[in-house]
C-alpha positions, 0 to 999 in steps of 0.5 A: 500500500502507498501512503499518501501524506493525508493518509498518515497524519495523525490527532497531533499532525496538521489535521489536528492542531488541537490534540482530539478527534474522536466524536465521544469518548468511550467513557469518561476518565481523569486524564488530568485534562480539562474536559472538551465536550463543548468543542466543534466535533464535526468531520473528527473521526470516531475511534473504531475497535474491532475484537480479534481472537488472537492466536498467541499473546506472547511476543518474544524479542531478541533484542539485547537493547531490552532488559525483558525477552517476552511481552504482552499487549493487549491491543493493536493500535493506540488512542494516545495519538503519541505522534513520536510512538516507535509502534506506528509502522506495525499498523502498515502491517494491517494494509492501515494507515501508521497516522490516523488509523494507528489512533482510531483503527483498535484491535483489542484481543479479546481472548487475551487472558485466555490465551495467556492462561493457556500459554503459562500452563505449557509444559514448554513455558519456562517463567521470566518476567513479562513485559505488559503494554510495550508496544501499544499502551495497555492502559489506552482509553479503551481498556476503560470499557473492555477491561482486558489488561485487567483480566491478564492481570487477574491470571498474572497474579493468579499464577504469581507471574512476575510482570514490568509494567509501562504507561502513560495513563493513569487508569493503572490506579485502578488496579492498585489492588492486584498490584499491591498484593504482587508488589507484596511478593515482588512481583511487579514493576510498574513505570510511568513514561514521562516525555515533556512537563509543558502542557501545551507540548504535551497535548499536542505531541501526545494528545490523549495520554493524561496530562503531565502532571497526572502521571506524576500524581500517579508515581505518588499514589503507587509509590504510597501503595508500596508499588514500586514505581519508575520513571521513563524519560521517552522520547527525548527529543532534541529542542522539544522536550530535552530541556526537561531531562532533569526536572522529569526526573527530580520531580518523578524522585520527589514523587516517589520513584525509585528509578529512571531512564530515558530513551532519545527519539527513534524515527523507523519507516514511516514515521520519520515522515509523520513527526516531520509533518509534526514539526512543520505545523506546531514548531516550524520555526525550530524543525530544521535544528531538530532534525540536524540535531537528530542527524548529529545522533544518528551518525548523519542518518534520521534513524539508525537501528543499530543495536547499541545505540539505537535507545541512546544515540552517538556522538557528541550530543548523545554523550551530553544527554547521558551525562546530564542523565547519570548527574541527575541520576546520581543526585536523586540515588535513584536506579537506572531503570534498564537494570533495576525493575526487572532484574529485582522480580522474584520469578520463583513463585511461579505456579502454572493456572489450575483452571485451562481452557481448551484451545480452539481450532483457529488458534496455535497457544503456545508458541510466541510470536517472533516480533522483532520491532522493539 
């Protein structure tokens, strides 16, 4: 399929300079934005979320970049809208569209905790930690009313399954009490992404993620739950939001965080184009030194995918923002991420599901999928 520029747009390009599309939210929820219900909705597309029995859940990477080997997302598509998410140019896999359809094109795998009860009863599964909501968020405003991430966690904790946890929103709230009974045993981690603490950055760079300040007030009450909680610093974007590196940080530590990381912007496929487009509309005046600067970590390309560099960049700036990253680290006694959260899961109280339903004839349980877009 070609795409078109008007094809790939997405709610924080050109199309949509105020942030939101869709004509009703599935159902109201504290982002910690102010509510826009009086906004001119016509001609913005509806969000569309299409049930898929899926046929595995289990993804497994061979990246050496990543501190996990096996992830679990629940859905296909995001609703945050993140113009930056690394994940968009999955959709072009669907004969979808990496901008809008990304955003407004869902597929949720209904059958996911099945599955996933399933596949922790295989004699071949050997327990590691899993990683929920890397590649699309798990927390999107659709799991308000489909409630799939909080069936896996229901079967997770069932089965004392050690799980790393990654969001933007914060609905993770909601599930507090399945993760302080897991944090109990160290079984979890959880950590929420931080990329800017401007607001007005913020809801046009990643328009239905909550609010800046709402993922820090998520950090306090699951740091108060006794969930241990991280921050990730991603993207850091050169000229956008590095400036905020440290105060991210800071505040995230005050919050009650107990670590941090970051990664730099990463540009694959089509989504170089798409954040381009994001540039030319909300920040013209500085796109050109934002994407020189990204030249400058890239060794002169727009996306390098090495392993090795490809989280943290090359070069002279690269070096700069790690130096600025280890200082702030070092003044918080905060951990690094990458090395802390997963590295502390006790996976030895794993115990397989008593209660296994039987496979169907479509669907394959047990065997990973082999999915390398991390």
């Amino acid at each position: 399929m070609k795409y078109t520029s008007e094809m790939i747009k997405g709610r924080g390009a050109v199309s949509n300079p105020q942030g939101r599309f869709e004509t009703q939210q599935l159902e109201a929820f504290d982002d910690g934005w102010p509510r826009d219900d009086d906004e001119d909705r016509e001609g913005r597309p509806s969000t569309i979320v299409t049930h898929e029995q899926a046929k595995t859940i289990l993804t497994r990477n061979r990246s050496p970049d990543l501190p996990f080997h096996v992830s679990l997302n629940p859905y296909r598509g995001c609703e945050h809208g993140c113009i930056y998410c690394f994940a968009r140019p999955t959709h072009s896999y669907l004969e979808l569209s990496p901008g809008l359809d990304f955003e407004t094109r869902l597929f949720a795998k209904v059958n996911a905790a099945e599955l996933l009860r399933r596949e922790l009863a295989a004699p071949g599964w050997q327990t590691e930690p899993i990683a929920l909501g890397v590649n699309t968020d798990a927390y999107q405003p659709c799991e308000k009313k489909l409630g799939i991430t909080r069936q896996l966690l229901e079967v997770l904790h069932e089965c004392r399954q050690a799980v790393g946890i990654i969001t933007k929103s914060a609905m993770i709230e909601r599930d507090m009490d399945l993760l302080a009974d897991m944090a109990s045993q160290n079984l979890v981690a959880t950590t929420i992404t931080i990329t800017t603490l401007d607001h007005d950055i913020a809801r046009t760079l990643e328009p239905r993620a909550a609010s800046p300040s709402r993922r820090l007030a998520t950090i306090e009450r699951l740091a108060r739950a006794g969930i241990p909680v991280g921050v990730n610093v991603a993207p850091v974007i050169p000229f956008v939001t590095d400036q905020d590196l440290e105060r991210i940080i800071q505040a995230a530590a005050d919050a009650g965080a107990s670590s941090a990381g970051y990664i730099i912007l990463r540009l694959p496929w089509e989504l170089n184009e798409l954040f381009q487009q994001w540039l030319q509309a909300h920040l013209p005046d500085r796109a050109e030194r934002v994407m020189n600067r990204i030249r400058d970590m890239r060794g002169g390309k727009e996306y390098d995918a090495t392993f090795g560099s490809r989280m943290r960049g090359e070069g002279l700036w690269a070096e700069l923002i790690a130096k600025r990253y280890a200082a702030i680290i070092a003044k918080t006694r905060l951990s690094e991420r990458r090395t802390a959260d997963f590295g502390r899961l006790d996976c030895s109280l794993f115990r397989r599901p008593t209660s296994v339903p039987a496979a169907r004839q479509s669907e394959n349980a047990g065997t990973p999928t082999q999915f390398d877009m991390f």
